[in-house]
C-alpha positions in Angstrom: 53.1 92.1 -60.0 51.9 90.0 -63.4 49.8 91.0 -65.6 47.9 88.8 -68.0 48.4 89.2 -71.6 44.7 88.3 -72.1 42.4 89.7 -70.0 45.1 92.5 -68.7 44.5 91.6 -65.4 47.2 92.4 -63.1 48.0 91.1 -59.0 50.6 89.9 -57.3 52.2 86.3 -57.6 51.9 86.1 -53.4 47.7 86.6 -53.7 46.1 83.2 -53.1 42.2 84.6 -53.6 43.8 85.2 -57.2 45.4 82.0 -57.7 41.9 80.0 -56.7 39.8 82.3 -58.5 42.3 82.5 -62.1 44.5 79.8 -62.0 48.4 79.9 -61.6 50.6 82.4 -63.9 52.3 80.8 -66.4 55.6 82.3 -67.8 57.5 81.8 -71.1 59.3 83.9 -73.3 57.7 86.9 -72.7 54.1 85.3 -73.0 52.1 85.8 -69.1 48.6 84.9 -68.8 46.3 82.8 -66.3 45.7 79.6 -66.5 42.1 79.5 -66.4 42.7 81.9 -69.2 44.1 79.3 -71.6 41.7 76.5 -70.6 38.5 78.6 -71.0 39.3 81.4 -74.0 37.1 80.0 -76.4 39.1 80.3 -79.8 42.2 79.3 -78.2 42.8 75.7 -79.3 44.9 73.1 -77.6 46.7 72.0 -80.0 50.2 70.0 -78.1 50.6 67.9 -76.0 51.8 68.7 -72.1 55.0 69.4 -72.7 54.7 71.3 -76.0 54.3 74.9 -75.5 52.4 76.2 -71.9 51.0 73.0 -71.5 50.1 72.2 -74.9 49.0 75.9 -75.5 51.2 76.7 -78.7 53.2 80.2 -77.8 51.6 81.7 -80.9 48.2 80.5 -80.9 48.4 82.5 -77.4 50.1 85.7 -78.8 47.4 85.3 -81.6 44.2 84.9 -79.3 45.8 87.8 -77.1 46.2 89.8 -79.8 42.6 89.2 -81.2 41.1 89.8 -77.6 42.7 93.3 -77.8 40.1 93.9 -80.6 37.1 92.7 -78.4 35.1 94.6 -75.7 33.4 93.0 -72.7 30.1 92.6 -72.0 30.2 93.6 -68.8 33.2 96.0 -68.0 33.8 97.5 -71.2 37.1 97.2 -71.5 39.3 95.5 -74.2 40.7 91.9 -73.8 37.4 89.5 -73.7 38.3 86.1 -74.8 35.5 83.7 -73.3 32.4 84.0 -75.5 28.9 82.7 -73.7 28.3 79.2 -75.5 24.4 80.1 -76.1 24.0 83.9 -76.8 27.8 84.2 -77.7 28.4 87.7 -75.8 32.2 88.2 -75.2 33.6 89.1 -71.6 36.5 88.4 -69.8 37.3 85.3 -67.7 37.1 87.2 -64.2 34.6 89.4 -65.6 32.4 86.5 -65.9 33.2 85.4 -62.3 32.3 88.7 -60.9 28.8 88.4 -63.1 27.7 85.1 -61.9 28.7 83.0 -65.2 29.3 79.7 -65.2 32.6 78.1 -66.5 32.9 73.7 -67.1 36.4 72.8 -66.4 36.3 70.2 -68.9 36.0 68.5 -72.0 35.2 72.0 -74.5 35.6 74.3 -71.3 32.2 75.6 -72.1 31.0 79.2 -70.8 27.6 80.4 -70.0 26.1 83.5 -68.8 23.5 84.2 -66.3 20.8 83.9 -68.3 21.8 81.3 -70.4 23.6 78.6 -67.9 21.3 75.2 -68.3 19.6 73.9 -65.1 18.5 71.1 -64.0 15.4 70.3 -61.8 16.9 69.7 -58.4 18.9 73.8 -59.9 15.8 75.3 -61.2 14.4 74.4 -57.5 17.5 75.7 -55.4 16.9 79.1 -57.2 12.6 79.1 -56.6 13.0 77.8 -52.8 16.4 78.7 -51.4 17.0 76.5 -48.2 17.1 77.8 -45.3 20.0 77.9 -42.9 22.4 76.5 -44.9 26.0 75.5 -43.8 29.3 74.8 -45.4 30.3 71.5 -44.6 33.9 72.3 -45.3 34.3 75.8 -43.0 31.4 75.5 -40.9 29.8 78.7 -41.4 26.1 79.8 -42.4 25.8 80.3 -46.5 23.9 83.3 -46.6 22.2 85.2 -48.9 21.7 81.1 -50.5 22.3 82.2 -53.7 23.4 79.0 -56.9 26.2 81.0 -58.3 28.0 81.0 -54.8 27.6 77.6 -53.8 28.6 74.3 -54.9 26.8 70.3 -53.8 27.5 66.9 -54.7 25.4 66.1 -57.3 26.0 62.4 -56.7 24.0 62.3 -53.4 22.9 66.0 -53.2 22.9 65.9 -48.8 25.1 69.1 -48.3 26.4 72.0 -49.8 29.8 74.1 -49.5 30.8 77.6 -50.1 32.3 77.6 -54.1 35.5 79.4 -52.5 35.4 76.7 -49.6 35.5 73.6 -52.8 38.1 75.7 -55.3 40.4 75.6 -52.2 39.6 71.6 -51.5 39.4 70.5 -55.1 43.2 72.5 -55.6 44.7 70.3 -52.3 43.1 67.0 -53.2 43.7 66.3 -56.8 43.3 63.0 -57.8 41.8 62.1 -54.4 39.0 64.6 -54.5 35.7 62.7 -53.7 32.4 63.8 -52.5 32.3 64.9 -48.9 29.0 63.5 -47.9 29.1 60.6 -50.0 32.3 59.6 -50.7 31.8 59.3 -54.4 34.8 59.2 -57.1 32.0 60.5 -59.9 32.6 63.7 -58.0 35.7 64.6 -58.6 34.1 64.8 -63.0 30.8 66.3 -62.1 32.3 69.2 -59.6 33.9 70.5 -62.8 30.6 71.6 -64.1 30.1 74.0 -61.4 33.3 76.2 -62.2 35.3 74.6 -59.7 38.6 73.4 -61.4 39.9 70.0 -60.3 43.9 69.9 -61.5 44.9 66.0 -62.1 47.4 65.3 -60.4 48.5 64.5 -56.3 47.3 66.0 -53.6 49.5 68.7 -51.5 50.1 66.6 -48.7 51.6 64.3 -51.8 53.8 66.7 -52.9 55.5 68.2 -49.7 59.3 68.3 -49.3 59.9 64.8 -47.3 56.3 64.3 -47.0 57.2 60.5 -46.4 60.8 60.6 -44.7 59.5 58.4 -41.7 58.8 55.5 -44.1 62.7 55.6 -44.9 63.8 55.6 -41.4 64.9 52.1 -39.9 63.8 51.8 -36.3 65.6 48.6 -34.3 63.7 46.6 -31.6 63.6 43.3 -30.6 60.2 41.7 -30.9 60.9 38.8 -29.6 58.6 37.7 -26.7 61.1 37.1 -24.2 63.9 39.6 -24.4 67.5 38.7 -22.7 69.3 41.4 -23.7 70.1 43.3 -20.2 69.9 46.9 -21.7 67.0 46.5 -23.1 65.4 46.3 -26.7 66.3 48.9 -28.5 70.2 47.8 -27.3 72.0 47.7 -31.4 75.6 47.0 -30.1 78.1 44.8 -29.8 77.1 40.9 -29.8 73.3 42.4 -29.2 73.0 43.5 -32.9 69.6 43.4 -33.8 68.8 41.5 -37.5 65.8 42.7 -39.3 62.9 40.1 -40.8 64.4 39.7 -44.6 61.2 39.6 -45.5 59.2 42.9 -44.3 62.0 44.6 -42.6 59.7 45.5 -39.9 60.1 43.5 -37.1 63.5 42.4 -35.6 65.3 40.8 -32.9 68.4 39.9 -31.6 70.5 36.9 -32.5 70.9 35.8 -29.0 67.1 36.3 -28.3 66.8 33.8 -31.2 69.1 31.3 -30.1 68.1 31.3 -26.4 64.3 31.1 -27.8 65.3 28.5 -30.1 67.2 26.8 -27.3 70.6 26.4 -30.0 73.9 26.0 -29.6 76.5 27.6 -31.2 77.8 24.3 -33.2 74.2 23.6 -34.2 73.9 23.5 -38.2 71.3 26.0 -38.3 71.5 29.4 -40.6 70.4 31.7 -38.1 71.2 34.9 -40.5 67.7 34.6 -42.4 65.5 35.3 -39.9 61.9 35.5 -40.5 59.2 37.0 -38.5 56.4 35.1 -37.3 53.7 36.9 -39.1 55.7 36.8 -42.1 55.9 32.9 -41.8 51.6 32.7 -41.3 51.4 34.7 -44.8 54.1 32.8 -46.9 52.1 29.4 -45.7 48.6 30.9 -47.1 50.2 32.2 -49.7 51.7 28.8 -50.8 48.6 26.8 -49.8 46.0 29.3 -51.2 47.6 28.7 -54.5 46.2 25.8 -55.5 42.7 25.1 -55.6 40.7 21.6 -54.6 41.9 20.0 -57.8 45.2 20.8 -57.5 45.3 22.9 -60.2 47.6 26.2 -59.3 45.8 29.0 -59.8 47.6 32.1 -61.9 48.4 35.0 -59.2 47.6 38.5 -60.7 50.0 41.2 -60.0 48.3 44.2 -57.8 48.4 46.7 -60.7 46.0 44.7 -62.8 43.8 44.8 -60.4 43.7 48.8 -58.9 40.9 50.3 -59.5 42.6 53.3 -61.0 46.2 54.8 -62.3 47.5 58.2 -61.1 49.2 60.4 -63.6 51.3 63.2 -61.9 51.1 65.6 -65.1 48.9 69.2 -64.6 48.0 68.8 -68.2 44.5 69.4 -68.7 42.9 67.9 -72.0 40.9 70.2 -74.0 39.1 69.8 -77.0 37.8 72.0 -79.5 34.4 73.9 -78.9 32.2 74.6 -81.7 32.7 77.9 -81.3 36.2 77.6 -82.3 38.3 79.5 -85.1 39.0 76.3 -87.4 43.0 76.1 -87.5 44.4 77.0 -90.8 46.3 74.5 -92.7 49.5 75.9 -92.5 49.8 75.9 -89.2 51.9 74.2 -87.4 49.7 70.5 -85.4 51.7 68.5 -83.7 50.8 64.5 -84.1 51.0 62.0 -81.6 54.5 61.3 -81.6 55.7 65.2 -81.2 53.3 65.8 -79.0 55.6 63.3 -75.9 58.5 64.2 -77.6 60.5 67.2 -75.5 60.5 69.5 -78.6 57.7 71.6 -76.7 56.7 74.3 -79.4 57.5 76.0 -82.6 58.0 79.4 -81.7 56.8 82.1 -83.8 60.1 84.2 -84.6 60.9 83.0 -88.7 64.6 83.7 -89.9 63.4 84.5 -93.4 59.6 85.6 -94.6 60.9 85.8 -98.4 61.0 81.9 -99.6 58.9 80.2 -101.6 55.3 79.5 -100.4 55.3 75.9 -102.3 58.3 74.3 -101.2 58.5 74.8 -97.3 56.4 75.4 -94.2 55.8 78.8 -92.9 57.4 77.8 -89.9 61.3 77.3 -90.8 63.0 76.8 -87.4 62.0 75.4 -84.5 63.8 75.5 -80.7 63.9 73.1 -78.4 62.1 73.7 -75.1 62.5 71.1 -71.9 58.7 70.1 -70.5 57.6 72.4 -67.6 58.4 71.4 -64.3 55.8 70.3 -61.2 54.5 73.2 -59.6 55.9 73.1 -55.9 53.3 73.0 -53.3 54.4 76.8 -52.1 55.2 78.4 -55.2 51.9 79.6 -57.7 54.2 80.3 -60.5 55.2 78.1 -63.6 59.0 79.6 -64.0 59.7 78.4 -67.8 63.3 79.7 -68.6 63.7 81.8 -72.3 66.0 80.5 -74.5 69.0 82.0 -75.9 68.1 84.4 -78.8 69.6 82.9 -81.5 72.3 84.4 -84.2 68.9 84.5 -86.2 67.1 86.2 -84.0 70.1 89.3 -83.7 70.0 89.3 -86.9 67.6 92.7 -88.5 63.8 91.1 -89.3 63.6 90.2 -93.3 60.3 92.3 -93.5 62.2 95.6 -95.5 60.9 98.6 -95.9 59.0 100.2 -96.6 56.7 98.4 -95.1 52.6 97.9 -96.4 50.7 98.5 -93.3 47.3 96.8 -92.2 46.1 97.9 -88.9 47.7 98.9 -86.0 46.3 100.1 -82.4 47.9 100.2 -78.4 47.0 97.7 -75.8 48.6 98.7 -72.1 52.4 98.8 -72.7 52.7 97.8 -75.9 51.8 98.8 -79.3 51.1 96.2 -82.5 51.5 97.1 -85.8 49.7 94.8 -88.2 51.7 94.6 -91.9 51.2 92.1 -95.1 53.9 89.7 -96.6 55.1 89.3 -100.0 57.0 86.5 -101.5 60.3 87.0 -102.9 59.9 85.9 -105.9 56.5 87.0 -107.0 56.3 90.4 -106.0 52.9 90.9 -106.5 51.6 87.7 -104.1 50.6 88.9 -101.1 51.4 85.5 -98.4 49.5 86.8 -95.5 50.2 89.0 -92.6 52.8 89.4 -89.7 51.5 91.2 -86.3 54.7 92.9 -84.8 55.0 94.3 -81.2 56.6 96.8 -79.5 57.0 98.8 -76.3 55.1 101.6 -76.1 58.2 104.1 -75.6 60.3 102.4 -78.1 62.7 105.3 -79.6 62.3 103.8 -82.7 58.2 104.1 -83.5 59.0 107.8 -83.9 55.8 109.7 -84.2 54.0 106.9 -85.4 53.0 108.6 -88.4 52.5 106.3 -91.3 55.5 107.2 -93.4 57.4 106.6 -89.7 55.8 103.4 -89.4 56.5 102.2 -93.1 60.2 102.9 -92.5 60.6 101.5 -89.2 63.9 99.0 -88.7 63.0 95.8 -87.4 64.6 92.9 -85.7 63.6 89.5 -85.3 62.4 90.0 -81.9 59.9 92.2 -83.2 57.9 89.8 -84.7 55.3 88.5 -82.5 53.4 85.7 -84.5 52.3 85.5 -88.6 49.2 84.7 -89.9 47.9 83.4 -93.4 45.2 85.4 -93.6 45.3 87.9 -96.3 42.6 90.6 -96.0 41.4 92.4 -98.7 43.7 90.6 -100.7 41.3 87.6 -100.4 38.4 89.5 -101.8 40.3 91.3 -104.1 41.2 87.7 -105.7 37.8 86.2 -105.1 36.2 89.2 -107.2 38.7 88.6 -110.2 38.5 85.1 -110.5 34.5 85.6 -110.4 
């Protein structure tokens, strides 16, 4: 069992529904959440590039949304963890409390959410919802869609001839990958506009692409004669002995025996003939068009274009999904930690959010003092739903006791599942009385050492370095305090 550190939703690794309906867990030090948790948590930015963090997902911009989705109730359910907020009336739920309400999620660009009542509609939507057709199929299982109802079903809106349970195109869209088109029409613009109907389309190859030996028959070698007339007495698939069978250098594909050859070609054994580079008839037809179509009537040779200029498209293998910011985003702050261009295909994935020393100066170095390197996460196997990202080594550093010393100035703190976070400010070490922000710490929630969390327990509490789930340069009421005595 997993259990998201977002939303808190917990199932098992083996439940496909889940895995269709979620997104695939993703693991690293210590951080689980869904997928479609990432992509559609609407102050979560995306800051890396696919191999920095979870997929460009910084590890503490995700223990920082998941700790600020603690702080939010849902719409719907009530609970704590809502991190997708409604792009129009900007209500808060959770990402599979907004499946389970009939919101609509856009699996691309600024991931977009809507509710219910706010989700735009077209015409051609606007009239599914007044007149409902009647005895509607799937066109992918066969079976009657009934009750009709927009939130449940999914249509190309290329061609708009046939319609499919949304289950039914999750499940397609997941196996085809790059080769998703529209199944009535046959359209590549349907594998961009599907995305709008809350049907996620992962880019990269299809399952049947990325099977164990998916293509072992193209490596096998298989020797017949194709000659005509055959004189080999066992037959043509006969590889021994003087009937060895020589392949065509050119396709490999067709062969024939030297002795077919020679009796076909009437030769004899002291004839000056190279009979080692044989060459199948077919082959010979194409290399004389392809030597005569060269040239045109003028006799001028005409440039031949390699075939990758001219494919219509390139397939990338990567599962990262682009995402850019919504403009309901928390702006970053400057101090944090953007990756350019050049880090971002780099394999130094993130900058973690454990800091060997809180107490140096603010003015000559970045908040973020050490960084570890992380290898890019590897392709998801075709029967395996879980991204397995291995934890580094906890540095000397990390062993070492946390530089916060008490006793500590506390913020905030509060208890979310199995864990409990303890909000406290930082000072720098030279200047005392300069508050540098905050530093959200987390624990287990039957850690010996919280005591009985009383606040002189809490402002004497010994930390490590492993404590220290992610800073933050915001300041609180130190902010205002400073604002109102510079006024």
């Amino acid at each position: 069992m997993y259990k998201c550190d977002i939303c808190n939703k917990s199932s098992a690794n083996e439940d496909a529904d889940d895995v269709l309906l979620y997104g695939e867990w993703m693991i690293k030090q210590k951080v689980t959440v869904h997928y479609y948790c990432l992509l559609l948590s609407t102050n979560l930015p995306q800051r890396g590039g696919d191999s920095s963090g979870i997929l460009g997902f910084l590890l503490r911009d995700i223990r920082q949304e998941a700790a600020a989705a603690q702080q939010r109730k849902c719409a719907f359910c009530k609970e704590r963890g809502a991190s997708v907020v409604c792009y129009k009336c900007r209500i808060v739920f959770h990402m599979p409390c907004g499946l389970e309400n009939r919101c609509i999620y856009q699996f691309c660009d600024e991931f977009r959410s809507y509710c219910e009542h706010c989700m735009p509609l077209d015409d051609y939507q606007q009239q599914l919802m007044n007149k409902p057709p009647k005895d509607a199929y799937c066109d992918i299982c066969f079976r009657a869609i009934s009750p009709f109802l927009l939130h449940n079903v999914t249509y190309g809106d290329c061609c708009r001839k046939g319609f499919a349970h949304r289950t039914c195109m999750r499940r397609y869209a997941l196996a085809s990958g790059y080769y998703l088109r529209c199944l009535w029409c046959r359209d590549k613009k349907f594998h961009d506009t599907i995305r709008l109907q809350s049907v996620f389309v992962p880019d990269r190859d299809a399952t049947w692409e990325r099977q164990p030996n998916a293509y072992s028959e193209l490596h096998s070698k298989r020797l017949r004669c194709e000659q005509a007339v055959c004189l080999c007495p066992n037959g043509r698939d006969y590889h021994r002995h003087s009937w060895t069978i020589q392949l065509c250098i050119l396709c490999a594909a067709t062969g024939s025996h030297l002795k077919c050859r020679v009796g076909t070609m009437r030769l004899v054994r002291t004839h000056g003939v190279e009979l080692n580079d044989f060459k199948c008839s077919l082959c010979i037809d194409v290399e004389q068009k392809l030597i005569h179509g060269q040239h045109n009537y003028s006799g001028q040779r005409v440039p031949h274009k390699p075939s990758w200029e001219t494919a219509d498209e390139q397939i990338d293998a990567s599962y990262y999904m682009p995402k850019t910011c919504c403009a309901l985003s928390i702006a970053p702050d400057e101090d944090s930690p953007v990756l350019s261009d050049e880090d971002a295909t780099s394999n130094e994935a993130s900058v973690i959010t454990v800091v060997p020393s809180q107490r140096l100066s603010t003015q000559s170095c970045p908040r973020f003092s050490q960084s570890f390197v992380k290898s890019p996460p590897a392709a998801l196997p075709a029967d395996q739903t879980v991204i397995e990202l291995a934890d580094s080594q906890l540095s000397s550093t990390q062993q070492l006791r946390c530089s916060l010393k008490p006793p500590l100035l506390l913020h905030e703190s509060f208890t979310c599942g199995a864990h409990f976070y303890l909000v406290v400010y930082e000072y720098n070490e030279h200047q005392t009385d300069l508050c540098t922000g905050t530093c959200t710490l987390r624990f287990a929630a039957n850690d010996a050492r919280l005591g009985d969390r009383s606040v002189e327990a809490l402002q004497h509490l010994p930390l490590l370095e492993m404590d220290v789930w992610f800073r933050d340069s915001n300041r609180g009421i130190y902010d205002k305090i400073d604002q109102y005595t510079k006024s």
